[in-house]
C-alpha positions, 0 to 999 in steps of 0.5 A: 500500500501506499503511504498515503492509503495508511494515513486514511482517516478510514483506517484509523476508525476501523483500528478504533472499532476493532479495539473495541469489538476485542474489548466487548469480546474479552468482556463476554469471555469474563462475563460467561466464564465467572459466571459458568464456573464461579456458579457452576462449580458446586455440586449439582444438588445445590444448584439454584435454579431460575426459569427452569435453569440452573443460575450459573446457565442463566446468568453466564448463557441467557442474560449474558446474551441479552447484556452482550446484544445490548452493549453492543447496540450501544455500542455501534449506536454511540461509538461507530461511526459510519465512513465510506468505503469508496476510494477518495480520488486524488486532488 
């Protein structure tokens, strides 16, 4: 590539938002894993169950995907910005 094309604003936003994509995908690996092997590390018979689940399936598996969709509405609604990918000509 061209020195010029490095220094596209473009890519400066897009290395922004993947940072943030690894962000959100780091903080879902945290979220499930505490919750499925913090909760679900205890014997079966005392598990605590909510809908029919057990807690540590329902707060790592179905409310961690709920918190998950959410943030990353947010996100994309208030830190993505929508950039053209068309090629800027030269002036």
């Amino acid at each position: 590539m061209k020195e010029k094309e490095w220094n596209d604003k473009r890519y400066k936003i897009a290395n922004r938002e993947a940072w943030i994509g690894v962000g959100l995908v780091i903080f879902n690996f945290i979220w499930w894993f505490g919750f499925a092997y913090g909760l679900g590390s205890k014997s079966p018979e005392s598990y605590h169950y909510i809908f029919g689940f057990p807690a540590w399936f329902f707060f790592s598996c179905i409310l961690g995907f709920i918190v998950m969709m959410a943030l990353t509405v947010f996100v994309v609604k208030f830190f993505f910005k929508d950039v053209s990918l068309e090629a800027e000509e030269e002036e």
